[in-house]
C-alpha positions as MATLAB code, in Angstrom:
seq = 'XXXXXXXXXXXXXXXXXXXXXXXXXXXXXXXXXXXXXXXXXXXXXXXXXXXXXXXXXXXXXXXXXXXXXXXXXXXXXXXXXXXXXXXXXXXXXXXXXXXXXXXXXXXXXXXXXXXXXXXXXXXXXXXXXXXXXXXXXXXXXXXXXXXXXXXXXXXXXXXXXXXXXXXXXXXXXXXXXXXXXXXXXXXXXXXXXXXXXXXXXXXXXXXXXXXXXXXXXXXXXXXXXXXXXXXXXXXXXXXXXXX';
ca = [
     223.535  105.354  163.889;
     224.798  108.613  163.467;
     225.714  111.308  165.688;
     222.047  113.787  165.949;
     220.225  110.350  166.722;
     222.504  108.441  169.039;
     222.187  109.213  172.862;
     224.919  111.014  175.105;
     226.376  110.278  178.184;
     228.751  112.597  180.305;
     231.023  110.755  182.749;
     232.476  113.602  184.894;
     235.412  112.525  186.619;
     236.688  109.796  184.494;
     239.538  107.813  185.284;
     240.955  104.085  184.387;
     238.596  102.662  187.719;
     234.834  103.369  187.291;
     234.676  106.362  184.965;
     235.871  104.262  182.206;
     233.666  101.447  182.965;
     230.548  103.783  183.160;
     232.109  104.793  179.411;
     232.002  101.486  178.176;
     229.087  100.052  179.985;
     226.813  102.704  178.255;
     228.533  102.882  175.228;
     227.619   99.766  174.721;
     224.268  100.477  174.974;
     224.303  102.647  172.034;
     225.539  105.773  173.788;
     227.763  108.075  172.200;
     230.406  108.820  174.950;
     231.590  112.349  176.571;
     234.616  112.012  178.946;
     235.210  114.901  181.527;
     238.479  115.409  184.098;
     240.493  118.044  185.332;
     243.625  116.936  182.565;
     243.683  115.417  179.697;
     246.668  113.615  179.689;
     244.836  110.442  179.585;
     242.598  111.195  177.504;
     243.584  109.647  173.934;
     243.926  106.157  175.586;
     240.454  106.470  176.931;
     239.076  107.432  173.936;
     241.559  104.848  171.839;
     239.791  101.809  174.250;
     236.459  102.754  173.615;
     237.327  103.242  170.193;
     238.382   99.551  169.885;
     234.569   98.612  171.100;
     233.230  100.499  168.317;
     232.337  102.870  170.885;
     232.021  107.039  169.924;
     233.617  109.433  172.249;
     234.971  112.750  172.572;
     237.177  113.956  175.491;
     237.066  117.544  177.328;
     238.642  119.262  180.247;
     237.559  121.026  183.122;
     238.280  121.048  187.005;
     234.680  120.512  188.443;
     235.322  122.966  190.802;
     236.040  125.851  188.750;
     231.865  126.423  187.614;
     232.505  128.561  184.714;
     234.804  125.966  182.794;
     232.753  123.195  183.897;
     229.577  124.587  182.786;
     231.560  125.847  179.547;
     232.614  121.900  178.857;
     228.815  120.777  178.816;
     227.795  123.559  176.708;
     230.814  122.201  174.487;
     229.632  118.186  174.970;
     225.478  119.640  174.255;
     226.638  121.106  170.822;
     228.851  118.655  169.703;
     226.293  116.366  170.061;
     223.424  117.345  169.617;
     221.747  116.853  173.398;
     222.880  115.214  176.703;
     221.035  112.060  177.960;
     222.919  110.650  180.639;
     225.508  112.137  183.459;
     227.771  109.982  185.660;
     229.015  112.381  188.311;
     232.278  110.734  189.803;
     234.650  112.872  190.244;
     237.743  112.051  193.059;
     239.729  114.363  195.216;
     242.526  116.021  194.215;
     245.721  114.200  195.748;
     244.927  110.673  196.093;
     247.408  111.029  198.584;
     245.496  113.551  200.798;
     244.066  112.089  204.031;
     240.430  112.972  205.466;
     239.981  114.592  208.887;
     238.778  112.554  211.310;
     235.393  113.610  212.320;
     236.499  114.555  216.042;
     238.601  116.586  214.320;
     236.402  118.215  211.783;
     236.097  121.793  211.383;
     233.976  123.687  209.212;
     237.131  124.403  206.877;
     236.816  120.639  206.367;
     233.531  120.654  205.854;
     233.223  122.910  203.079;
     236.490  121.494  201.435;
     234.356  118.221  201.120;
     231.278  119.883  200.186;
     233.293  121.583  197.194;
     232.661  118.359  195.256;
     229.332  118.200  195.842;
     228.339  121.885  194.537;
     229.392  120.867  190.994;
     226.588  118.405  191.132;
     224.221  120.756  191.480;
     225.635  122.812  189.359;
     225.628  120.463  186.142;
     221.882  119.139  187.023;
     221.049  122.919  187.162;
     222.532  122.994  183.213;
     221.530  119.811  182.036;
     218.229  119.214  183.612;
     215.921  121.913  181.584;
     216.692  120.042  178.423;
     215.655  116.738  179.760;
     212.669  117.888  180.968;
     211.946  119.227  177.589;
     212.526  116.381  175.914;
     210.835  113.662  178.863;
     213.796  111.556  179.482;
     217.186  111.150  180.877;
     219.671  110.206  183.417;
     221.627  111.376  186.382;
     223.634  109.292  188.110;
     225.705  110.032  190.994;
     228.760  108.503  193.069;
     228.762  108.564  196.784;
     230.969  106.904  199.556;
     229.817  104.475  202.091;
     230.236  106.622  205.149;
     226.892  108.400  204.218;
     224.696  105.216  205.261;
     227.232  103.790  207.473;
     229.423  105.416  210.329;
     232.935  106.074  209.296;
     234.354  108.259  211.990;
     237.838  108.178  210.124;
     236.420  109.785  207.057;
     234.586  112.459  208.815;
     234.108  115.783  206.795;
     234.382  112.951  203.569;
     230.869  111.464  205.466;
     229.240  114.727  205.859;
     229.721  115.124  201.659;
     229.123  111.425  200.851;
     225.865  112.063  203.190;
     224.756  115.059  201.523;
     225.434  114.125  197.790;
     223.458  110.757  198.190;
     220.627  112.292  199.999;
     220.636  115.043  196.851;
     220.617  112.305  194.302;
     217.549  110.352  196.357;
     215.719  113.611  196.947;
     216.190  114.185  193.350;
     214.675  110.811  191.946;
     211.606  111.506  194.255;
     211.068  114.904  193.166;
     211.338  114.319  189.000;
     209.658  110.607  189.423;
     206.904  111.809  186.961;
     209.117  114.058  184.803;
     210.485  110.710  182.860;
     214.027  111.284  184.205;
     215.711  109.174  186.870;
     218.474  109.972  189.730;
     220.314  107.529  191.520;
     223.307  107.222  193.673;
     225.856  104.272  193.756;
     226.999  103.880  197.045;
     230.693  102.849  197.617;
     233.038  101.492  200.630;
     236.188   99.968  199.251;
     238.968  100.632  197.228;
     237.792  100.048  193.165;
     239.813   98.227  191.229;
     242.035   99.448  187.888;
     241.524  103.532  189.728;
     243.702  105.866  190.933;
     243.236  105.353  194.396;
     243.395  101.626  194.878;
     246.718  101.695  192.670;
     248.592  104.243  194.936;
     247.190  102.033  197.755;
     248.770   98.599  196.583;
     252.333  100.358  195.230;
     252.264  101.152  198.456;
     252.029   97.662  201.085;
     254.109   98.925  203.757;
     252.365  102.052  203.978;
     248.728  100.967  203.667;
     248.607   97.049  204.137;
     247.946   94.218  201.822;
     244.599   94.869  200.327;
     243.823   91.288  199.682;
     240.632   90.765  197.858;
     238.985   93.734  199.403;
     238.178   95.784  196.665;
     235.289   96.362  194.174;
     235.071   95.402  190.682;
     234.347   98.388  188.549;
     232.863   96.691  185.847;
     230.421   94.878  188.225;
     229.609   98.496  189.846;
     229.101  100.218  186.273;
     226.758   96.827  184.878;
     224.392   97.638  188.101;
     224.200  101.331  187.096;
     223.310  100.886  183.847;
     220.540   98.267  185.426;
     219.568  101.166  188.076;
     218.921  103.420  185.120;
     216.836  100.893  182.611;
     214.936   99.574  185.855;
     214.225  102.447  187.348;
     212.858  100.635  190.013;
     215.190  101.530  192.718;
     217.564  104.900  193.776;
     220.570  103.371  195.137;
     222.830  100.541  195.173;
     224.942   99.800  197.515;
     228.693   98.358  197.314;
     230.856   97.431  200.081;
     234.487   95.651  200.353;
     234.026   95.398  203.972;
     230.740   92.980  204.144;
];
């Protein structure tokens, strides 16, 4: 299959937890592979392990919150490729090691430091969209925390963003439902195995607590949004360590 006839997928955000299962999950489907994140120091092993499944991808940088270079990097991904199919928007915060604000104590300053992950969304659906509308078919997919459908008060300004994000993605999916194209959100409560996150969390025991078996498989997560986006018979699925 070469390159002009082989779908893309985008996975903004990637890391070694979901992003790279998203990668692999769709590559295997046929998908030729576009990895996004704010450095690309990880970059060549990503693309090395997909590699190894007979999988073709490309890597590219850009900080989602900087518009210009983000919106640059899918103009780069669109002609490399030919067209863009499929986006997985995932990206994480900044410092891992950054703590929410409580929402007793949430400010607007909080507020809109959450929310600066969600504008990016919008922003790449505002780039990508036209040409899937063109063409009649595609794929958005978004990630979303668990505080948006269930009350969190420790995350706080992180549930007002998780809350708007999924509502965007299921507003979205309702308003292109005869367009060909599908939205959906994955909704997420738990730490997800093989990221960033959950491996500061268990180097960490003393500081965080044991995290037993409460954690999400990433694979498992990425399998279900590749069946959310063949199906397209439902918006959202919904993962949760805590059940």
């Amino acid at each position: 299959m070469s390159i002009s006839t082989r779908k893309t997928a985008v996975v903004i955000g990637v890391g070694p937890g979901l992003g790279m299962s998203i990668a692999h999950r769709f590559g295997r489907e046929g998908y030729t592979v576009a990895l996004v994140s704010r450095s690309d120091t990880r970059h060549a092993a990503y693309v090395s392990s997909l590699a190894e499944e007979g999988i073709q991808a490309g890597s590219f940088t850009a900080d989602v919150r900087d518009r210009d270079q983000l919106l640059s990097v899918l103009d780069a991904v669109a002609e490399r490729y030919g067209s863009i199919d499929l986006v997985y928007y995932g990206p994480g915060a900044t410092d891992p090691d950054s703590h929410p604000k409580p929402i007793i104590q949430t400010d607007t300053a909080a507020v809109q430091e959450a929310m600066s992950w969600v504008y990016p969304a919008i922003d790449v659906v505002g780039k990508v969209l036209p040409g899937m509308i063109e063409r009649g078919v595609g794929g958005l997919l978004f990630a979303s925390g668990l505080s948006a459908v269930v009350p969190m008060p420790f995350l706080g300004n992180l549930a007002v963003s998780s809350a708007a994000l999924r509502n965007y993605a299921l507003t979205l999916n309702a308003g292109l439902a005869e367009m060909g194209i599908y939205a959906g959100t994955l909704t997420i409560g738990g730490l997800i195995e093989r990221g960033d996150i959950y491996q500061l969390v268990k180097s960490q025991p003393e500081r965080f607590g044991d995290v037993g078996d409460k954690s999400l498989d990433p694979d498992a997560i990425a399998d279900t949004a590749w069946e959310l986006y063949s199906a397209r018979d439902r918006a959202e699925a919904t993962f949760s360590a805590f059940a």
